[in-house]
Phi, psi and omega in degrees: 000325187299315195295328180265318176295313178311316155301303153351274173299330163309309232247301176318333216259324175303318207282316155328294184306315188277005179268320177305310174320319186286297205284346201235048171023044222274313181340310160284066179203163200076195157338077199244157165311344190236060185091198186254119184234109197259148186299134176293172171292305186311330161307298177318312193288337184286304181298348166250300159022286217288322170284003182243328143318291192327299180283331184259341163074175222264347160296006168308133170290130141233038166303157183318279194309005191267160192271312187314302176270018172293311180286303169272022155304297205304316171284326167309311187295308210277351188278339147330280179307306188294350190249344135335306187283346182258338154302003205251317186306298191306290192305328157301328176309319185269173152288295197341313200238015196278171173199164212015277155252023160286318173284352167314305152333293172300328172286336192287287176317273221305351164101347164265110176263114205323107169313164171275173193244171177292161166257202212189125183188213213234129110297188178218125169231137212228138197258110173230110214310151165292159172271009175250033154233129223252320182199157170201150228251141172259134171278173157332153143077026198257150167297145167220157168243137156262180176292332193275008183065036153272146190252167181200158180213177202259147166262003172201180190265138178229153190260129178239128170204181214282322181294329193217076172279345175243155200193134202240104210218101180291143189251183182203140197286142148302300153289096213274175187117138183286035186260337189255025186279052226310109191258130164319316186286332155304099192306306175262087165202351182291148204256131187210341192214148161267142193292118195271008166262357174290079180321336189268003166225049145198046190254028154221185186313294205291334180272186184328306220276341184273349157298278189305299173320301199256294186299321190233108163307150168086337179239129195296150150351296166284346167320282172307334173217087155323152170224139192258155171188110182223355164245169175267163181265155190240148133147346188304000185268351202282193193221168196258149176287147176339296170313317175272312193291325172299320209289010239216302185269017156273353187259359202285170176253096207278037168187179221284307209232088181215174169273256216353286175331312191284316169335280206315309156303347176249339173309320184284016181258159152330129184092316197303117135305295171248160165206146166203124181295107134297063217261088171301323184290309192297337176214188195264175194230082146015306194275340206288149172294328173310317180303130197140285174237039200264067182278092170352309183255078207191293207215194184289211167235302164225173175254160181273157213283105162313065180345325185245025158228138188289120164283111163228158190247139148263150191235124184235121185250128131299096163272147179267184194307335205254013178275141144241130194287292185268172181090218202249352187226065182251170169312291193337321160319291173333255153024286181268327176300335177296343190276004209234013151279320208254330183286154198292160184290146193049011157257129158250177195227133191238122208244154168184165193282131193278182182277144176224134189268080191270114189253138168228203180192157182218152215168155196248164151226133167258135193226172205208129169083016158241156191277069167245161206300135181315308208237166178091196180287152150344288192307334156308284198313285206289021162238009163264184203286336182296301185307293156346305162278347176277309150349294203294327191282319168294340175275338175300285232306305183303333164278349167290322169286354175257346189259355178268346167334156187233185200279148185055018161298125189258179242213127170240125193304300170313299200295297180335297184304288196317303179301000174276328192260005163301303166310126172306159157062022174235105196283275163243147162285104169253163197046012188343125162234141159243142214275091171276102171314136186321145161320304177285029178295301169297345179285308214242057190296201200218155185250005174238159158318130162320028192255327213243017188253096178337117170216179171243138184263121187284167160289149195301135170074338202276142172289167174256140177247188189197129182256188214287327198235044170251179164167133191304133169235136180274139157229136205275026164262133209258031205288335207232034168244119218224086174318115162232000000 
């Protein structure tokens, strides 16, 4: 007898349970077209509410002060937690929706094992200028060494002069991984020399390496721009965040011989910035003038393929500042050795540097909430130390927004203000201009401030355009942005 009531009430209590489910729209949650939607507390908590009415009727006390319902909190909460832990199981399966060290896993099957990030830190460089030079300018990106052949490059361009000879100045590891967190107490892990194969501090009369060579014989590099190295850089053990690691194992190729495939592999060496691939035979080419006006019923589309000429793709790689491009352990090597594994036997690859487009700007700001001096000239106010830093912080956002540009993107005027007026305390932009600097700007440094350098200044708000097999680069000079 016991036994048969005990079936009853299982089976009333299922009959329940499942009405509730129908009325209160317990169906959509678990397993959906659109994912894993796991139920909330207040669902849980309603849905045992409705059921404990349902079996017990409707005169239940379940006021804030009930025992009962203290007891169906309790319970709620933790089936919370389980249907938490179980989207979070469910979300893991994927890339889209995997996150720490689920997605590591997953990248690991994919033969991409989540990289490490470069580390980071500071020198102090201190400059002594000859006497027929007044100042002198290390660009973005310029190379530095230990006695152990660790690279380190510079992170922002920094200008030396006989008034304002010393400069506290961040670096970044060239190589990422914590083997490159580089500690000073180590002699060679100590950051001490400039790299003299480094083309960007000797490409006129007026830089460093051309300084050290020619005007003064006979004298190292550091002689003329000491470098102090006294903390160690730090961050190199981390790993790229969840977000940069997904987009990198959602872009991956899942077969032998694809342009992705060589992409994707050459994006991951040291120096790259962009790679964008070129298979003219394999798809249309946009840019050629026949596309368009192409009448079908009239002549071919192509002609067939000459058997006794070597098939090849282009590969056009975006380097970043702290890349050198030539010699045997330059990218260019890199490059083609990472492609000679993946490319097919008799596809060769005619691989170059893409063209760069150097934009900087000039513009006045009005700011607000910062401690800068009340009384005196401008040239005061935009030369104290408050001004100053408000500069450096506004030339990183731009510059993160000019390094995420792709190929033929143009640099937008619009986009500029807005990451500037993104920084506290800068209340308005006026007059925004952006700079394009001569083509040989990147090629060619200068022996004066980029301030002073033939550029074309666009009209206030006009974009910098840029074509297809270009891209954009910021120069990081804050000579002609003006606190008013």
């Amino acid at each position: 007898m016991a036994d048969e009531t005990f079936k009853v009430d299982t089976a009333d209590v299922l009959a329940v349970d499942a009405a509730v489910a129908r009325s209160t729209g317990a169906a959509g949650y678990g397993v959906t077209d659109t994912g894993f939607v796991p139920k909330p507390f207040a669902r849980l908590l309603a849905e045992k509410l409705a059921l404990a009415r349902s079996l017990f009727g409707n005169d239940l006390d379940l006021g804030s002060g009930s025992a009962i319902r203290k007891l169906l909190e309790v319970s709620a909460l933790e089936d919370a937690r389980t249907w938490a832990a179980m989207a979070s199981l469910y979300d893991n399966q994927f890339v889209a929706t995997a996150r720490g060290e689920a997605l590591s896993r997953l990248g690991e099957e994919l033969g991409l094992p989540r990289p490490y990030l470069e580390a980071r830190g500071t020198v102090r460089l201190t400059a002594n200028l000859p006497a027929s030079f007044d100042f002198l300018t290390l660009p973005q990106g310029a190379r530095l060494l230990t006695s152990g052949f660790h690279h380190v490059a510079l992170e922002e361009s920094v200008l030396l002069s006989r008034s304002s000879p010393v400069r506290e100045v961040p670096v970044v590891a060239f190589y990422p991984g914590p083997e490159h967190n580089l500690n000073p107490a180590v002699e060679t892990q100590k950051i001490r020399f400039w790299n003299t194969l480094d083309a960007k501090l000797s490409w006129t009369p007026g830089d460093l390496l051309s300084i050290a060579r020619v005007q003064v014989p006979n004298v190292a590099p550091e002689a003329i721009v000491a470098i102090e190295h006294t903390a160690p850089l730090t961050g190199g053990e981390q790993q790229w965040p969840d977000v940069r690691y997904r987009e990198l194992l959602l872009q991956a190729p899942r077969s032998l011989w694809t342009v992705e495939s060589i992409r994707v592999a050459l994006s991951m060496l040291p120096g790259v910035r962009q790679v964008q691939v070129r298979d003219r035979v394999g798809g249309l080419d946009v840019n050629l003038p026949i596309f368009g006006s192409f009448n079908f019923l009239e002549r071919l589309f192509g002609s067939e393929r000459d058997l006794a000429s070597p098939y090849y793709f282009d590969v056009v790689v975006a380097t970043t500042d702290a890349a050198i491009w030539d010699g045997p352990d330059g990218l260019g090597a890199a490059l083609a050795s990472a492609m000679e594994d993946l490319r097919p036997i008799g596809i060769g690859a005619r691989l170059q540097q893409a063209d760069r487009v150097f934009v900087g700007l000039s513009g006045r700001l009005v700011v607000k909430g910062l401690p800068l001096p009340r009384t005196g000239q401008l040239d005061a106010v935009n030369t104290s130390a408050a001004a100053v830093a408000l500069k450096q912080r506004l030339m990183q956002r731009v510059r993160r927004y000019v390094d995420a540009l792709g190929f033929g993107e143009p640099v937008r005027a619009s986009e500029v203000v807005w990451a500037m007026m993104s920084e506290p305390g800068v209340a308005d932009v006026q007059n925004l201009q952006l700079l394009r600097f001569p083509p040989g700007y990147g090629d060619n440094s200068v022996s004066q401030p980029p301030a002073l350098v033939d550029f074309f200044q666009a009209p206030v708000g006009q974009n910098v355009l840029v074509r297809a097999n270009q891209i954009a680069s910021f120069v990081d000079s804050d000579l002609m942005l003006r606190i008013v």
